[in-house]
N, C-alpha and C positions, 0 to 999 in steps of 0.2 A: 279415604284412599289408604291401600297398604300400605308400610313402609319396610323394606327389605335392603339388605345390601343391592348393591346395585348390580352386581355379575346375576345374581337372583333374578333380578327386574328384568333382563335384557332376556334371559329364558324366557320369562312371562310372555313379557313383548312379544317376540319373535313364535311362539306357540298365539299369541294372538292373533298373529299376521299370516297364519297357516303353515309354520314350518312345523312338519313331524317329525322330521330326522336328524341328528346334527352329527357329523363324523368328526373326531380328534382326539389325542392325547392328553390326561390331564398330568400333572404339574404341578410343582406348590406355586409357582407366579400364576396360574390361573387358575385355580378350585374356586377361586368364589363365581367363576364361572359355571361350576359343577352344584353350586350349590339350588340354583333353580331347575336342574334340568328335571331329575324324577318327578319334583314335586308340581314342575308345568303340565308333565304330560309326554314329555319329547322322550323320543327313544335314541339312545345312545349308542354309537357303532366306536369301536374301542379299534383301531388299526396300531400297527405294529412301528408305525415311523409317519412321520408328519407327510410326508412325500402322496404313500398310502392313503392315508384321510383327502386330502386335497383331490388328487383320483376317484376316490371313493364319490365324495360332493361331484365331481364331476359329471357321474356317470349316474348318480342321481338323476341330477337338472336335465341331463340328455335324457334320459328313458320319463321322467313325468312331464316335461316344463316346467317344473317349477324349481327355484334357485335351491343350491346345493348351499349347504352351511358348514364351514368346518370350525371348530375352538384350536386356538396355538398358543404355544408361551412364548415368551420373548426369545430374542436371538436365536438360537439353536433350531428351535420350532418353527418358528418364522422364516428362516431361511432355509428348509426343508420344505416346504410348501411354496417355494417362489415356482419351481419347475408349473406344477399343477397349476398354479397363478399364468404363469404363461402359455399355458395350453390354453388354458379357457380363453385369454385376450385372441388370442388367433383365432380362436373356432366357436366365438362370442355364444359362451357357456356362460349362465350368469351364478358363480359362484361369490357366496359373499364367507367371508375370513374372518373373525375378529381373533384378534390377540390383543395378549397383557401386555405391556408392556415397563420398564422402568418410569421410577413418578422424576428421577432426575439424572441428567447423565451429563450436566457441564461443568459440576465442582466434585465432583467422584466418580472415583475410577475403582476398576478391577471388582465391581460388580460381579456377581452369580448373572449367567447371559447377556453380558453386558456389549451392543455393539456401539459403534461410533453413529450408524444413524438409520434407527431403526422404519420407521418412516419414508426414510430416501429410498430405500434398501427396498421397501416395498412397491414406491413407483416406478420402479423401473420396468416392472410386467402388469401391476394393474392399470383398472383405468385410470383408477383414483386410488392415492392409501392416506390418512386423514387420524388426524389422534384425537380425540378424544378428551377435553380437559375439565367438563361438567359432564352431569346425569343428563341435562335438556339437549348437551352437544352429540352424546352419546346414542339417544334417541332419535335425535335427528338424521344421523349418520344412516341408521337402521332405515329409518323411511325413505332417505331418499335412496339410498340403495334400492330397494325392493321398487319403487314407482320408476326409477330409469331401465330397471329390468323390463316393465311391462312395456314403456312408451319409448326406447332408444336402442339401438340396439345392444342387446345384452353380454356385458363383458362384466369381468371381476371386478371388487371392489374388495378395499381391504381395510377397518379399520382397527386403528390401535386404542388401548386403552391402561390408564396406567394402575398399576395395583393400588397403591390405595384408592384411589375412583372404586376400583370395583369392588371394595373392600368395606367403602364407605354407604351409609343407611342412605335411602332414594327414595323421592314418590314414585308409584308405577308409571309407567309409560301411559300418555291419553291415547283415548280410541281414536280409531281413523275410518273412515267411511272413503272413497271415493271413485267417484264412478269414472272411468276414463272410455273416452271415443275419440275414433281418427276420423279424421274430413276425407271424404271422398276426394281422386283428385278433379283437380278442373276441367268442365265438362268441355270445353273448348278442348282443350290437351287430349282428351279421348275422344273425343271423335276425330282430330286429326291422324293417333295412332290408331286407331281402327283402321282409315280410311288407308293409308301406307300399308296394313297388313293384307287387307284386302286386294288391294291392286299388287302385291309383291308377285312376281312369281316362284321367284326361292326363299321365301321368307325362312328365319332359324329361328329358333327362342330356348333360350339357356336357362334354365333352374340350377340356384343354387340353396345355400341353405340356408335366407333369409327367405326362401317362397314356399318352406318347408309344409304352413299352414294354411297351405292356397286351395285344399282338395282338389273334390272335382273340379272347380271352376278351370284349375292350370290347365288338367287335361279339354278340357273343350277350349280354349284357348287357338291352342298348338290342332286340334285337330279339325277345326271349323276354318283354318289359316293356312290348314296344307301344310303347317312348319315341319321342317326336319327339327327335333328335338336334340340336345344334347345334356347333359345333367354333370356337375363338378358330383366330388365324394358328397359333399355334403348336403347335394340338392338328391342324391338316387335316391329311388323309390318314388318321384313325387308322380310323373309318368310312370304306369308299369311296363316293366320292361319288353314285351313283347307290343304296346303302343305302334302305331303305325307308324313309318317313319322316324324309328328311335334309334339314334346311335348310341345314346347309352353314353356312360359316367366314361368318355373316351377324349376328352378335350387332352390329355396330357398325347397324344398320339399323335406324330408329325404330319398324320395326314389329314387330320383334323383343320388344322391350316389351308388346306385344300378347299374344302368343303366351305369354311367362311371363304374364301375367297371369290365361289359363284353366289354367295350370297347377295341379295341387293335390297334387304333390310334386317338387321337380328335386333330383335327383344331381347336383354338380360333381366333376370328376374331373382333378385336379391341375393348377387356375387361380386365380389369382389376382384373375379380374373384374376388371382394374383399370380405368382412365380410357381404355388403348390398345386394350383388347376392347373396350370396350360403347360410349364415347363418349358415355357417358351417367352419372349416379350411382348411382341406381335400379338393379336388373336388373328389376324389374316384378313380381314376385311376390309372392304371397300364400298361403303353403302352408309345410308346411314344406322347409327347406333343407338338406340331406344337404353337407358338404363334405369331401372326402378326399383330404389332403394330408400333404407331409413336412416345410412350414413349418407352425411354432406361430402362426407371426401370421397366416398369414391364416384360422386357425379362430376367429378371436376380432375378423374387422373388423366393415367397417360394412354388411356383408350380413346379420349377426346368423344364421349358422347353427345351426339348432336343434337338428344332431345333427353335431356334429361327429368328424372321425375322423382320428386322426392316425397316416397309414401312407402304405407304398408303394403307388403304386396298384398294379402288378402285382400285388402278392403280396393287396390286397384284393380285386380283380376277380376272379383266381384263387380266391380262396375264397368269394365271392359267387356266380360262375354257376352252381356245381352246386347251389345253394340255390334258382335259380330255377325255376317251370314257366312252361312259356308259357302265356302270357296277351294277350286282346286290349286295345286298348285303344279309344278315340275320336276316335285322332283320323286324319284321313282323306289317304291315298296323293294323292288329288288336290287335294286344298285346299294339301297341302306342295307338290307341282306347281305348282299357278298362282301359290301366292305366291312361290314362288322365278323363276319369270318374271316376277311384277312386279318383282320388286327388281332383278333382274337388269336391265330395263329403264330400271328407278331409274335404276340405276348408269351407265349409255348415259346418260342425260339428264343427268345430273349431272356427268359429264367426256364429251364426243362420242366420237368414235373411237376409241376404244380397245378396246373392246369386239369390234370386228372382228378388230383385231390380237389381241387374246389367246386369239381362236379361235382362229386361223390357226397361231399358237403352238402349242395343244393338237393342233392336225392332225399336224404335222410331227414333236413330242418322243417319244421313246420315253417308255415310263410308268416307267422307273427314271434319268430323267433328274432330276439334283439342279439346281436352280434358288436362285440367291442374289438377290436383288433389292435395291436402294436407293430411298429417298424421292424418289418419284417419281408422278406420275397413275397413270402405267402399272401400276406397281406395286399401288397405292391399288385400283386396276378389278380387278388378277388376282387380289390376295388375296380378294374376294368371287369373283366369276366361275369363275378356270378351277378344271376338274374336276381335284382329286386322288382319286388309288386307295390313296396309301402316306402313312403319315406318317415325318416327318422329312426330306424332299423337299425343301420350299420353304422356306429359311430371310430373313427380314424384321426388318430393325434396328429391331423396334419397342420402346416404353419410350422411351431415351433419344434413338432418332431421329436417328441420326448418321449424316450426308450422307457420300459416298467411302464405304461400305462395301461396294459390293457387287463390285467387281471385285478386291482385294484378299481380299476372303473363300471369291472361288472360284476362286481363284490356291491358294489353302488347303485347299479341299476336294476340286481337283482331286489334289492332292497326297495327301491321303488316298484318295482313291478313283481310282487312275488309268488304270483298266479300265472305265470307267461313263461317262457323259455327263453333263456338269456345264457348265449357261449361267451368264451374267453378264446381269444384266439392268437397266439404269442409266438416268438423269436424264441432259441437258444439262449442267446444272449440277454433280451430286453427282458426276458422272464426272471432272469436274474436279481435285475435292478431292481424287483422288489415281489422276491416273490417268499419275505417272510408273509405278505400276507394271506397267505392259503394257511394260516392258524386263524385268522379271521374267518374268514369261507368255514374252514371246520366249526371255529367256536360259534357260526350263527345256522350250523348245520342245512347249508343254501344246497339246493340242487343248483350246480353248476358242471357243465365242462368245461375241461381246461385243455384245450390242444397244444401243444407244443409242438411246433415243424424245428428238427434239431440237423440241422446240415453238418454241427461241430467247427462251423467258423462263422465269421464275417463277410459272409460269400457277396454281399451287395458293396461292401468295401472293395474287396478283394478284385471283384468286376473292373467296379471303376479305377485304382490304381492300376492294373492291364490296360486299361482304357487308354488310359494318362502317362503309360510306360514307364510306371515306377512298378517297382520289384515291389511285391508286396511282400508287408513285414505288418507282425503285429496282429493278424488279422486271426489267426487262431490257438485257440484256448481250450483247454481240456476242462470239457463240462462234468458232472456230476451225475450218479444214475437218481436220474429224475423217479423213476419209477417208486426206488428205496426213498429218496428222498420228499416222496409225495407219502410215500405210507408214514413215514416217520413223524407227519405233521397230522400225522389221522385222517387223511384223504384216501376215498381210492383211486387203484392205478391201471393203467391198462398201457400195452405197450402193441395194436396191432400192426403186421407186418407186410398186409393185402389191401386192396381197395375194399373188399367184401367183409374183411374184421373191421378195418377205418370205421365203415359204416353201422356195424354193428355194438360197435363201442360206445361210440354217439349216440345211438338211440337207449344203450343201458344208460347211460351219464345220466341222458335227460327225466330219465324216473329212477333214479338213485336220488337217494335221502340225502344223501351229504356231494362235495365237492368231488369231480373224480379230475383224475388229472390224463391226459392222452399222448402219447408219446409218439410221434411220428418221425419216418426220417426218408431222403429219398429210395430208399429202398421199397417204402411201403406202396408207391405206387405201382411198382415194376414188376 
């Protein structure tokens, strides 16, 4: 067996275990982390702030499945990646972290990085954060990460490690073989919910984005059951959107409540209803509640599921459809039609413009274009509005709501997918919080668009303080000419001022060699 420093070995390991890519900043507290990367194989993405990298893993894991890896140093680095740590906990992204950390920190002080509890500091957005005090602990950490990725659902893990550990000579990590399969569920349990979908006559069924890997099966599901379909952000695309009886990624829409409420049985399929799907507390029903999931908790919240099921969705779907006959139901192809025009229209009246532009969008993307968006109106408008065909597409910092994530993320997934088309789609403002990293985008010379919808404030602040009848204050801020300031980073720039340049900008972006950046404002719809 080799014997290498250990930050060495854990490179090995981790290019064992199939990671290709690792995003982070090095550091003198973590270079012996550095020190196995070329020489495993793994390719290195160099971001501009710890925040960046974390984004970056992010949007990895979203655009392959497979876990996002970032390197951090102590303190400083590590608390720049909590943000990224808690986006993935909300939108169970399985990012794994490792940082350096100090070897002692209870008889000295005033350390280089030094925090009070670096550890703590970390659980507070992971699932887990775990230090590290041998090479076997250290490996261990590494495995079980990556096996509660494939069998739980998948959320960050962070572990620490102290410099001399990684500083110190190790055996290599041993090999790992193992095969993993899920149990069907109970065949009693499915033909009971068969038999309820069958006899329903308003049956619903909700995809969220635990059912993301259900293929075709979801759609025969929903359409052998007559269900009216509804899809959270994170479940769109699983049904395509012109599917029969689809409302579409619309549960945040008060009328939505409506609609479960002549329901008289809904299927959930791996969501969590939380606060960031419905926007409401209720989901509106009155029937029973089917929910099929790989977390324990949320069989057991404040939906009150009366049949609860705790599996994969894949592997339940799969054993559900051939259970099912088609069957009609009540509820009608064009009533889902008009009301998805109203709301549609809602949503045009409830932020103006944008709604043009997100056509205009859908006109020009290819339909296996992956899209990462940021808190933004624009945003806000697409996630109801544009038509998805595919799920796993459109990935949305929702949950925790972290502003900068969306050009960092598809710095990340372009990375993963770099034969595919992959936009950036960003705020004024959130573009800000981290947009040194379009020096990254340049320096890996990624075909990217970067759109920018620039209003010159906080118009979704600004809203709600009218709302709430406070004077709004605070809410705008004299931006930057994006344009110069994209060329200055060796980007190109485009500023169109039509729907018909919009469009034609985007389609130079996407066969431009490097990064271009796109400037939009509501002017350019009009």
């Amino acid at each position: 067996m080799s014997i290498k420093p250990l930050g060495a070995q854990m490179s090995h390991m981790l290019k064992n275990r199939g990671v290709e890519v690792i995003f982070g900043i090095p550091g003198v507290h973590n270079q012996e982390m550095y020190r196995g990367i070329e020489e495993a194989g793994i390719t290195h993405v160099l971001a501009r702030n710890e925040q960046g990298a974390g984004f970056m893993a992010d949007g990895y894991a979203r655009a392959t499945g497979k876990p996002g890896v970032a390197y951090v140093i102590t303190g400083p680095g590590l608390c720049n990646i909590l943000n990224p740590v808690g986006q993935a906990y909300s939108d169970s992204v399985p990012l794994l972290v490792i940082a350096s950390c100090l070897d002692e920190v209870v008889a000295t002080r005033g350390q280089l990085h030094q925090m009070l509890d670096q550890e703590g500091a970390g659980a507070t957005v992971a699932e887990w954060s775990q230090t590290a005090r041998t090479a076997d602990a250290a490996y261990h950490l590494v495995d079980r990460a990556l096996m509660e990725f494939q069998t739980s659902r998948p959320r960050p893990k962070l572990i620490n490690a102290p410099i001399a550990l990684l500083e110190a000579d190790a055996a290599e990590a041993p090999l790992r073989e193992v095969q993993i399969a899920f149990d069907a569920p109970n065949t009693d349990q499915l033909t009971r919910i068969a038999k309820m979908l069958a006899e329903a006559r308003r049956p619903v069924v909700i995809f969220g984005g635990g059912a993301k890997h259900t293929g075709a099966f979801a759609a025969e599901i929903a359409t052998k059951s007559g269900a009216a379909i509804f899809m959270t952000n994170a479940g769109r695309g699983i049904c395509a959107d012109d599917t029969a009886l689809n409302f579409g990624a619309t549960l945040g829409r008060t009328g939505s409540a409506d609609i479960m409420a002549q329901a008289d049985v809904v299927l959930v399929l791996g969501s969590e209803l939380s606060e960031c799907d419905l926007w409401r507390d209720p989901l509106g029903h009155d029937c029973p509640l089917i929910r099929v999931d790989l977390d324990p908790e949320v069989l057991v919240d404040r939906h009150h599921p009366t049949d609860p099921v705790l599996a994969d969705c894949r592997v339940f779907v799969e054993a559900l459809a051939p259970m099912l006959e088609a069957s009609s139901s009540d509820w009608s192809a064009e009533t889902v039609a008009n009301t998805r025009k109203l709301w549609r229209n809602e949503s045009d009246a409830d932020r103006p413009g944008i709604v043009p532009l997100v056509e205009a969008l859908h006109d020009v993307l290819p339909p296996e274009t992956m899209i990462y968006s940021d808190m933004t109106q624009f945003a806000y408008v697409a996630n109801e509005t544009y038509p998805m065909s595919r799920p796993s597409h459109w990935h949305h910092p929702s949950g925790f709501g972290t502003l900068g994530y969306a050009l960092p993320a598809a710095i990340g997934g372009k990375m993963g997918r770099p034969n595919e088309p992959v936009i950036s789609l960003n705020g004024d403002s959130g573009f800000q919080y981290n947009i040194q990293e379009l020096a990254t985008a340049v320096e890996l010379g990624l075909s990217l668009p970067i759109i920018v919808w620039d209003n010159g404030k906080l118009k979704e602040i600004e809203d709600s303080m009218t709302r709430a009848q406070i004077a709004p204050n605070a809410v705008i801020a004299r931006n930057p000419d994006f344009v110069k300031l994209a060329e200055a980073y060796g980007a190109r720039a485009a500023a169109p001022r039509s729907i018909e340049d919009f469009k034609r900008a985007i389609k130079d972006a996407l066969g431009a060699a490097g990064p271009t950046l796109i400037h939009i404002t509501p002017e350019t719809a009009q």
